[in-house]
C-alpha positions as CSV (number, residue, x, y, z in Angstrom):
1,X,0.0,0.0,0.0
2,X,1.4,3.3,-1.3
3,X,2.0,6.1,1.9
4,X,-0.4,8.6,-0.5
5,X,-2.9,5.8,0.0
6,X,-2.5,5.5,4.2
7,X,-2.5,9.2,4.2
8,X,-5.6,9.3,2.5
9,X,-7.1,6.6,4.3
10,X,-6.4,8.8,7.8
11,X,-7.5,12.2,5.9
12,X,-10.7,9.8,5.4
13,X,-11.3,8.7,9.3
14,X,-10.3,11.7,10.8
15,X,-14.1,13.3,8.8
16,X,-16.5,13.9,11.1
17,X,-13.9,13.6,14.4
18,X,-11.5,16.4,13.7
19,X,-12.8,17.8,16.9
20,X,-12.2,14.9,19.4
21,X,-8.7,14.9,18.2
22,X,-7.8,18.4,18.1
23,X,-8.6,18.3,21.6
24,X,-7.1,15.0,23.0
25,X,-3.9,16.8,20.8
26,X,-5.0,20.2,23.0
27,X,-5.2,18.7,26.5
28,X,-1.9,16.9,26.0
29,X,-0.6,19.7,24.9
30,X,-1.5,21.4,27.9
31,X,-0.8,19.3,30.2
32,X,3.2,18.5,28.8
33,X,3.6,22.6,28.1
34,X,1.5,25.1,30.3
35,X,0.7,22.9,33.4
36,X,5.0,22.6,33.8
37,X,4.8,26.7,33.8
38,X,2.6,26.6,36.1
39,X,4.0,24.6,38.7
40,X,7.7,26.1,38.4
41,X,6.4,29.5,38.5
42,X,4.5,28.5,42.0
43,X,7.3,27.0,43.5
44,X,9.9,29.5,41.9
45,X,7.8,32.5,43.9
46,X,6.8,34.0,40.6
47,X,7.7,35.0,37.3
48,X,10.2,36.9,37.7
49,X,12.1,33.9,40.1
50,X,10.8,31.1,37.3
51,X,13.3,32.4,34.8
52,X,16.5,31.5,37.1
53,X,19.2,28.9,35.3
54,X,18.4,26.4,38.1
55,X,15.5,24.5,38.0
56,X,13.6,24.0,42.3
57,X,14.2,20.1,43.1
58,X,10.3,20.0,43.4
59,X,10.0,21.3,39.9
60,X,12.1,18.7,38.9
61,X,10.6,15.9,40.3
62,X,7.1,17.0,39.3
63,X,7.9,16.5,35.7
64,X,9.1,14.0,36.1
65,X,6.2,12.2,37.3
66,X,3.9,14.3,35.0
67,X,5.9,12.8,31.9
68,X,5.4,8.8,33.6
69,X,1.7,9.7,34.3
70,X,0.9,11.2,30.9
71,X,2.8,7.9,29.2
72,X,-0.8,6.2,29.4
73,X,-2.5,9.0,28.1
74,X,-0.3,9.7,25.1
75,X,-0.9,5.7,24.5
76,X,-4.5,5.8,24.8
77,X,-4.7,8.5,21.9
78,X,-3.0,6.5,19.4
79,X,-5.0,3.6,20.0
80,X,-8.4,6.2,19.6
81,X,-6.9,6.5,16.1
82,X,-6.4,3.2,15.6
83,X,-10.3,2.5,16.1
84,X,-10.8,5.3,13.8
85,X,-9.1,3.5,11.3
86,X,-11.2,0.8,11.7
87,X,-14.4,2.6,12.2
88,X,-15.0,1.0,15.7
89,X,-16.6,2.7,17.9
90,X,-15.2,5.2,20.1
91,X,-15.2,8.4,21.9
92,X,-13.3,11.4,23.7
93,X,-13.4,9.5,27.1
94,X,-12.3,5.9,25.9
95,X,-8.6,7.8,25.2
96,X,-8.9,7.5,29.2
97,X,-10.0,4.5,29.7
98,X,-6.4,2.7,30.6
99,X,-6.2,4.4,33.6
100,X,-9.2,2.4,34.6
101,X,-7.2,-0.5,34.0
102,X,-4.6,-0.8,36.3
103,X,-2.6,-3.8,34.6
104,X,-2.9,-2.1,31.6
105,X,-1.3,1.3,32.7
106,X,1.7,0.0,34.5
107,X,2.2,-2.3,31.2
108,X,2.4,0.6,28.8
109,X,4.7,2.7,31.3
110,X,7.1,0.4,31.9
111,X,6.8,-1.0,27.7
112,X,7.7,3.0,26.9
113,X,10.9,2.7,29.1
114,X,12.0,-0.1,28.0
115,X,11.4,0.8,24.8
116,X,13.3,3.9,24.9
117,X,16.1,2.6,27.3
118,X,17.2,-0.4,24.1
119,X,16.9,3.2,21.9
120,X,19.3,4.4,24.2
121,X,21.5,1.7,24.1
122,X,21.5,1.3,20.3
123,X,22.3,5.0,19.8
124,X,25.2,4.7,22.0
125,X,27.0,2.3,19.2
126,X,25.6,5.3,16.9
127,X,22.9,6.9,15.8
128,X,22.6,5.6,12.8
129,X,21.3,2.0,14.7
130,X,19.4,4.2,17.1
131,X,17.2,5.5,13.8
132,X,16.6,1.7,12.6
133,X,15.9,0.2,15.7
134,X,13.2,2.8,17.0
135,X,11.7,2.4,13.9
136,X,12.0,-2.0,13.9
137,X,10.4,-1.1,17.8
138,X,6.9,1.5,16.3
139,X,4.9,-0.9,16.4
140,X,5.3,-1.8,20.1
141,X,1.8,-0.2,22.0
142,X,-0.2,-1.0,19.1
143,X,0.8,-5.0,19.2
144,X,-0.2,-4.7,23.2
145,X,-3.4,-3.1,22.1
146,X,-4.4,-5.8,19.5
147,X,-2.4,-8.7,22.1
148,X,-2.2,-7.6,25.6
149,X,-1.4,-11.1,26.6
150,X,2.0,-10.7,25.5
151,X,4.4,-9.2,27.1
152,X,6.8,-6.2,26.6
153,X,9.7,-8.0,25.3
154,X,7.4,-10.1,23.3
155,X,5.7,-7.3,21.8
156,X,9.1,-5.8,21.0
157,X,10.3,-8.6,19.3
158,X,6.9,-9.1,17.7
159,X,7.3,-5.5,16.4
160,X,10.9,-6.2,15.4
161,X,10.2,-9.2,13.1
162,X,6.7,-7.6,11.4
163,X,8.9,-4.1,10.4
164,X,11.3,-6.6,8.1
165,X,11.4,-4.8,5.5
166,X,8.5,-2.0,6.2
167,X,11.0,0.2,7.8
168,X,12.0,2.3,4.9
169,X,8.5,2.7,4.1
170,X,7.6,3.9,7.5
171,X,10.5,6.3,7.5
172,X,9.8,7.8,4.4
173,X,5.8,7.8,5.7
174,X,7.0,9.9,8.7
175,X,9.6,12.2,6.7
176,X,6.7,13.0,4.3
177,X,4.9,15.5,6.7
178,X,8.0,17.7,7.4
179,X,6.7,20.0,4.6
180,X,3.6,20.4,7.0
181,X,5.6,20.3,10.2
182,X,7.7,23.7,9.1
183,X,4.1,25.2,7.9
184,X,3.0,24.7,11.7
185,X,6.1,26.9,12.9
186,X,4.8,29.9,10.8
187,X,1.5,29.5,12.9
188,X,3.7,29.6,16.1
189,X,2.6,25.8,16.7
190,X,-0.4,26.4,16.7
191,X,-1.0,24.2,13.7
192,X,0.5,21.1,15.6
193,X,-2.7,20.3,16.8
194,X,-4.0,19.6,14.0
195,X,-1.1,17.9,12.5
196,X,-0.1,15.4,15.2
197,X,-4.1,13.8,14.9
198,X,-2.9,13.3,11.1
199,X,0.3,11.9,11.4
200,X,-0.9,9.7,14.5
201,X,-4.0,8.4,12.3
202,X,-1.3,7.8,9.2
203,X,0.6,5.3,11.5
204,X,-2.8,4.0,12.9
205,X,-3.9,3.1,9.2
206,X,-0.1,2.0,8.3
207,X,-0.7,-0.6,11.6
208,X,-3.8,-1.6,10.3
209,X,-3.0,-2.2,6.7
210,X,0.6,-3.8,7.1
211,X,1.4,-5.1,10.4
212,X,-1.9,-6.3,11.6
213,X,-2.5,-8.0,8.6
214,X,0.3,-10.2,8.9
215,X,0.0,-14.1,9.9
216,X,-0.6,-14.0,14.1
217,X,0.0,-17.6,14.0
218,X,3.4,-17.2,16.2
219,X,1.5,-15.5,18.4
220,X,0.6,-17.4,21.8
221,X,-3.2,-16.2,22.6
């Protein structure tokens, strides 16, 4: 399937739902940008304090916790796409619905850091195998979402051995909306919020068409 084709297949599902995604791509936005302010300009003493060099420990450590907590979240969103690929039903408040799950949110948090933590260690030999391998690990969350019986490193390897050969494709599929992502800047981000629903739906339909599709046989239900 040609990347014009997925693009226009997530142009197609995003009709009628632009406004659910603008604002799941609003709140996180939000919540990883202006909620940070916030908090360092209360514990700073004010704005004028909240622009010294050195960060407050509590600052710190609130982010921190904000970026685990909002791991879930982000997850959540691009499975919402992923049902609106498939025309399944869905809404704003199912994006929230793992943190009802408790298995399931500890699974995703500790899948993204693992996930980013063999990244790591792959960039560290350079970054050229940092590049392949995040892209041979993309398919990670939306495996768990289709298999949640397997487990992390299952789902990594899963994700590993279904991207054979789909990796160029994919990396070409994300380099083609830098044309839109330098647009955004000239509306001071703003555009972003529209664009990250689109791209997110793109690699919801590229899941759908080209990994899911492929033989779950191997797979232990």
């Amino acid at each position: 399937m040609k990347i014009s084709e997925l693009k226009r297949e997530a142009r197609l599902s995003l009709k009628g739902n632009w406004g659910t995604a603008v604002a799941l791509s609003l709140i996180i936005f939000l919540l990883n940008m202006v909620l940070p302010t916030v908090i360092e300009v209360i514990f700073s003493g004010g704005w004028s304090e909240s622009n010294q060099d050195m960060e407050p420990v509590g600052v710190s450590i609130f982010n921190m916790l904000l970026s685990i907590a909002l791991i879930p979240l982000s997850i959540g969103i691009y499975w919402y796409y992923l049902d609106l690929v498939r025309m399944e039903s869905t809404s704003f408040e199912k994006s929230f619905s793992i943190y009802t799950n408790g298995k399931t949110f500890i699974k995703v948090i500790i899948a993204s850091i693992v996930q980013g933590i063999f990244v790591f260690l792959w960039s560290l030999l350079f970054l050229i195998p940092g590049i392949i391998k995040s892209l041979a690990y993309s398919q990670l969350f939306f495996l768990l979402r289709d298999h949640p019986q397997l487990s992390t490193l299952e789902a990594i390897t899963e994700s590993r051995k279904r991207m054979n050969g789909l990796k160029g494709k994919y990396f070409l599929m994300i380099l083609s909306f830098i044309g839109w992502g330098f647009l955004c800047l000239f509306t001071v981000g703003i555009g972003f919020i529209w664009l990250i629903p689109y791209v997110g739906t793109t690699m919801a339909a590229f899941y759908n068409e080209l990994i899911a599709s492929q033989d779950d046989n191997q797979i232990v239900e």
